[in-house]
C-alpha positions in Angstrom: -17.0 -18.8 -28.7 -19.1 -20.8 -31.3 -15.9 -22.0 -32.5 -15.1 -23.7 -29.0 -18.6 -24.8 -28.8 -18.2 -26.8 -32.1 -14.5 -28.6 -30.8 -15.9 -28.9 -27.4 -19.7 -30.5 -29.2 -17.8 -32.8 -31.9 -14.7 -34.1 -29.4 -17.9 -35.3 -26.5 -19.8 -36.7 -29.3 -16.9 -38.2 -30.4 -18.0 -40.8 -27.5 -21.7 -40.9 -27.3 -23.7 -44.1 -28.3 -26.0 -41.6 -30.6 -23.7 -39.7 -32.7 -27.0 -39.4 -35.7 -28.7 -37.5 -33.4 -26.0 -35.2 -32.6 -25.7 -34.4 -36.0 -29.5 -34.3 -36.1 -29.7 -31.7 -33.8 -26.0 -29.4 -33.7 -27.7 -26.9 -35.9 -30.8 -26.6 -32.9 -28.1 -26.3 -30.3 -25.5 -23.7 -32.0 -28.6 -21.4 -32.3 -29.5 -22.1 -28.8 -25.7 -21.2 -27.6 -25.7 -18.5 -29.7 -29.1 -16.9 -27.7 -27.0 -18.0 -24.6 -23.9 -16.3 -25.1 -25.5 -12.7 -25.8 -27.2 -13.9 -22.5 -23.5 -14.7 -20.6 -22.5 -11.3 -22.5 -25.4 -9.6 -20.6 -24.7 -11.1 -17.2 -20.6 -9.8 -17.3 -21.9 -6.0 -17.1 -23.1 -6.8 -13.9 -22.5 -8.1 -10.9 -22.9 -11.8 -11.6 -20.4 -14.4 -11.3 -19.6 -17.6 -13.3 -21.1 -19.4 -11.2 -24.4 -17.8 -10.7 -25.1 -17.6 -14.6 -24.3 -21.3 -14.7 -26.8 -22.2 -11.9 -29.7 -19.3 -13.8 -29.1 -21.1 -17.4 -29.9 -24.5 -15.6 -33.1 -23.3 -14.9 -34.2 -22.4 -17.9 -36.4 -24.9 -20.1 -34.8 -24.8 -23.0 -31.4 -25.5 -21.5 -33.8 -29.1 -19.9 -34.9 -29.8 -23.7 -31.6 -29.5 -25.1 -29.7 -32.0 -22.3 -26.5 -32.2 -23.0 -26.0 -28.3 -24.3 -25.4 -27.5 -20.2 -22.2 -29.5 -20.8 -20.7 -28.3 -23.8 -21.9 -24.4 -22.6 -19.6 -25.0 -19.4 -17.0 -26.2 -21.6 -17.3 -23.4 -24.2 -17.3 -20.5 -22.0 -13.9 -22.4 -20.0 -11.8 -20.9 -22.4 -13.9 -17.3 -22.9 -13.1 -13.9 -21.3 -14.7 -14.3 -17.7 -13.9 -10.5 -17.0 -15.4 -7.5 -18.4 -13.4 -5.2 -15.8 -10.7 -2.4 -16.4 -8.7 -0.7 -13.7 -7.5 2.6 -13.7 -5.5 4.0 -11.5 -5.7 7.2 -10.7 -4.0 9.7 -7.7 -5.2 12.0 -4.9 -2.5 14.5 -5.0 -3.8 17.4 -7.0 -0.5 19.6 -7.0 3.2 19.5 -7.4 4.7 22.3 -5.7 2.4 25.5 -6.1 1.3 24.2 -9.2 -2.1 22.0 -9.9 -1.3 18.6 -10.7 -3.1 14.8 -10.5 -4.2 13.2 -13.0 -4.5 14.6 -16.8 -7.6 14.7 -17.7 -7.6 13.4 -21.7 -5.2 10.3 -19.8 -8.2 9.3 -18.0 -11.2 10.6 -19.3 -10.2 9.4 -23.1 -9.3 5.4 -22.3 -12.3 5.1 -19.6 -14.5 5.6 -23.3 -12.8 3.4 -24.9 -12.9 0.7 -22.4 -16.9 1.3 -21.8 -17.7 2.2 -25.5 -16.1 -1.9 -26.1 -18.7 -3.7 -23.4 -16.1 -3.4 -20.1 -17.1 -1.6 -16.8 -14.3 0.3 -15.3 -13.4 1.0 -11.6 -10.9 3.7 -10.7 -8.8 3.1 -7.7 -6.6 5.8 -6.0 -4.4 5.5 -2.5 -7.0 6.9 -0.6 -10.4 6.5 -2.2 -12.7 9.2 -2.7 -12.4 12.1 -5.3 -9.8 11.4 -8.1 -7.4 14.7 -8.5 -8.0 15.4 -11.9 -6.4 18.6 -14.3 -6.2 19.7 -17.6 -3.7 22.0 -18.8 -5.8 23.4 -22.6 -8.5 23.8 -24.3 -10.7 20.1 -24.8 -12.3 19.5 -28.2 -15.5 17.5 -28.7 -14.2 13.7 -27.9 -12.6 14.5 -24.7 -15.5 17.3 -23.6 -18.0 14.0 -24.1 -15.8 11.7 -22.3 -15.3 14.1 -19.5 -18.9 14.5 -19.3 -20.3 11.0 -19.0 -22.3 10.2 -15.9 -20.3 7.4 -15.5 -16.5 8.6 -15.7 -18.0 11.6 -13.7 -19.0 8.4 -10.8 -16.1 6.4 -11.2 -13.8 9.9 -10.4 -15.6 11.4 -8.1 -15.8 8.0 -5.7 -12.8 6.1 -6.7 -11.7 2.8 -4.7 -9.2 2.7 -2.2 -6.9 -0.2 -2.8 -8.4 -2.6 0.1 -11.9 -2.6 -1.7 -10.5 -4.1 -4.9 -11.0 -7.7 -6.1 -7.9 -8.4 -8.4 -9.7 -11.5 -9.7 -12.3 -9.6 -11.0 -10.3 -7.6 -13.7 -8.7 -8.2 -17.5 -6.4 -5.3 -17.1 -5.2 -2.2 -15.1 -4.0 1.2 -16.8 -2.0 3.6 -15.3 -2.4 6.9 -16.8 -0.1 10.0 -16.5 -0.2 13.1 -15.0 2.4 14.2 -11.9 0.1 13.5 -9.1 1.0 9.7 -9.1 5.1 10.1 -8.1 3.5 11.1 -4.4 1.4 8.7 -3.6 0.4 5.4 -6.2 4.3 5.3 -6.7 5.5 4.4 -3.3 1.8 2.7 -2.8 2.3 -1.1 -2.2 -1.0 -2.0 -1.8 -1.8 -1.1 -5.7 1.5 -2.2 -6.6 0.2 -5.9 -5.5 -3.0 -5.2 -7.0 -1.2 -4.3 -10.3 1.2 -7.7 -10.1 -2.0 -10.0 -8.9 -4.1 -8.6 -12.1 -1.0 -9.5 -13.9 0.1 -12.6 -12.5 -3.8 -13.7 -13.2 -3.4 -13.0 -17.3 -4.2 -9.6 -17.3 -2.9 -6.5 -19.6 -1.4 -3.7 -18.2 -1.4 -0.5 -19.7 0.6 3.0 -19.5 0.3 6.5 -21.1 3.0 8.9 -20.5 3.7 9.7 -16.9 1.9 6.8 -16.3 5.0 4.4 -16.2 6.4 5.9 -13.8 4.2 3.8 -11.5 5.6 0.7 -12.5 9.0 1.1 -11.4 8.0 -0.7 -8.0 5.7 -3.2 -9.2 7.3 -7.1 -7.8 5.9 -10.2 -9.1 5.4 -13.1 -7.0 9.1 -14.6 -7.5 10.4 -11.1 -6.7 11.1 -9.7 -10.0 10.4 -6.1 -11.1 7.7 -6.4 -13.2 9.3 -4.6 -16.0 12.2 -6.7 -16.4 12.2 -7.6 -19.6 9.5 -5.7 -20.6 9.8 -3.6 -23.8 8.4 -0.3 -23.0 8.0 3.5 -23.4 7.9 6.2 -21.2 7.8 10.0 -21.1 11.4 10.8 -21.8 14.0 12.6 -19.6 14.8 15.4 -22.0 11.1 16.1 -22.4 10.7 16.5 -18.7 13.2 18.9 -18.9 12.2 20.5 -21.7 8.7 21.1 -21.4 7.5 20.1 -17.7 7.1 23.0 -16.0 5.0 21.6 -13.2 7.4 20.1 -12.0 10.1 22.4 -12.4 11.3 20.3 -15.4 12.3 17.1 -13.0 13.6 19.0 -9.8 10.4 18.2 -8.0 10.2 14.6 -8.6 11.6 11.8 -6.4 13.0 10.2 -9.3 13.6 9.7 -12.9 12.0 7.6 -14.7 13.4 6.7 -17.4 16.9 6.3 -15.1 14.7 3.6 -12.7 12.9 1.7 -15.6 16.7 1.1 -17.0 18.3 -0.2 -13.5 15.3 -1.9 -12.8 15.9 -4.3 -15.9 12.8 -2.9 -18.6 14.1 -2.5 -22.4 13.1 0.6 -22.8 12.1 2.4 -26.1 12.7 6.2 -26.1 12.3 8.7 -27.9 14.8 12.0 -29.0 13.9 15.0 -29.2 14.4 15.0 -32.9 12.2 11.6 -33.5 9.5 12.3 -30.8 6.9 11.7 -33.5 8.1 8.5 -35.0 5.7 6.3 -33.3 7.9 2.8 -33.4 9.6 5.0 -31.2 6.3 6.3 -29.1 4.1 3.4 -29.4 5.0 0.3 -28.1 3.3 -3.4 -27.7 4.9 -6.4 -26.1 2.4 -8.3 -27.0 4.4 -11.7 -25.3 4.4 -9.9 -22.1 1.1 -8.1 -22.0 2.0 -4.6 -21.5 1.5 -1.6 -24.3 2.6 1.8 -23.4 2.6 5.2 -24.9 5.3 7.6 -24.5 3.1 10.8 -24.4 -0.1 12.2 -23.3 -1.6 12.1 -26.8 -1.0 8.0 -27.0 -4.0 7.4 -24.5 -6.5 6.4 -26.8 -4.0 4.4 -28.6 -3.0 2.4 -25.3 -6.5 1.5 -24.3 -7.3 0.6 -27.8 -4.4 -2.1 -28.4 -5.2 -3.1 -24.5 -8.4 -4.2 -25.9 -6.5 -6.1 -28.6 -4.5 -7.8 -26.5 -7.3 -8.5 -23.7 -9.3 -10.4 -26.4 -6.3 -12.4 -27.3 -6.0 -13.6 -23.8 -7.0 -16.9 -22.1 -8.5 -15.7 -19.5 
């Protein structure tokens, strides 16, 4: 930001009838932005918008001493991150067949610390609002029992959004992660599926971890594209499904395949055998052109949220 302060300060002084001064006085007004921006940092964990920190820094009397430094903080902060928002999306079906289902726990509970441990507040939206369906399948070890455990994943899953209270404006990126839950309800839900495109569509990232994807498959962008054509993406493999999903009665339970529906609908797809499942060129994947990073299993959660991050700060938005 101090960088874009500098262009932004040199390119209007470029202009002015007192140059000296300017020159005089930068080293007064970069500390000055730099007490400002921990300021605007402050102001995007809450409720504020752009607008109303703009009209509060007017009113300060330092911001009347300095003059011109009003102008070039507008400029500056044009071109920083104006959302510290993350979306997850989550499900309210909490079984598949007679056996308990949702959302997996260490998908959810593991990138909603990352996200908040990194300065971003995240909201958790779900078809119907209300409690999140959440399950774990083992034992937890001591990153995920803390994450499970903070006050505010605990919040954000017990009183999740329903898709009609969400601002897309207001976020950097949505994740999506796994679990069986989602194939009854976020899947065929076009109300998050426009939610997901608007986020995107607005220079957001969008995130998967293993069944995770599988919500993506009817996601349409405003020209009427699937969203992941022309993606290059992951997603939990076929032959794992079979292999090891016994939730779902190793893919007989599901309305579709994945991995099938992600190929017609145009997405390169990256997968992995059975024999390379942990080569991670294979299991991890960015498109950093297009945004997206998805992880093929449960265990690439962390990872997902983490290059997210990466490519949220390498954004414009």
């Amino acid at each position: 930001m101090i960088r874009h302060f500098a262009r932004s300060g040199f390119d209007y002084y470029a202009f002015s009838p007192e140059p000296q001064r300017f020159m005089t006085d930068s080293r007064q007004l970069v500390l000055a932005l730099t007490r400002f921006e921990s300021f605007y940092l402050a102001f995007l964990s809450g409720p504020y918008t752009f607008d109303e920190i703009i009209r509060t820094i007017r009113h300060w009397k330092t911001m009347k001493k300095a003059g011109v430094l009003i102008l070039l903080l507008v400029s500056a902060l044009s071109g920083y991150p104006q959302s510290r928002k993350i979306l997850i999306v989550s499900t309210n079906v909490d079984s598949v067949g007679s056996k308990k289902s949702g959302t997996f726990l260490m998908e959810i509970a593991l990138p909603f610390s990352v996200f908040q441990k990194n300065g971003y507040s995240v909201d958790i939206v779900t078809p119907k609002g209300g409690p999140a369906a959440i399950y774990q399948s083992s034992k937890t070890w001591d990153e995920l029992t803390q994450a499970q455990t903070n006050p505010a994943y605990l919040a954000a899953v017990a009183n999740t959004y329903p898709p009609e209270k969400i601002q897309p404006s207001a976020y950097a990126a949505v994740y999506y992660p796994g679990g069986h839950g989602q194939f009854f309800d976020v899947l065929s839900d076009e109300r998050i599926a426009r939610l997901a495109a608007a986020i995107y569509e607005n220079g957001g990232v969008v995130g998967s971890a293993g069944h995770g994807t599988a919500s993506l498959v009817n996601i349409q962008l405003r020209d009427g594209q699937y969203f992941v054509k022309d993606k290059t993406i992951t997603c939990f493999p076929t032959w794992a499904e079979k292999a090891y999903m016994d939730i779902s009665q190793y893919g007989k339970l599901l309305p579709l395949d994945m991995q099938q529906v992600l190929t017609r609908r145009g997405a390169n797809l990256v997968v992995s055998t059975q024999a390379t499942k942990d080569d991670q060129h294979l299991t991890h994947v960015i498109d950093a052109r297009h945004r997206v990073v998805t992880g093929t299993f449960a265990s690439s959660a962390k990872w997902v949220a983490e290059e997210m991050l990466k490519l949220i700060a390498g954004s414009t938005r």
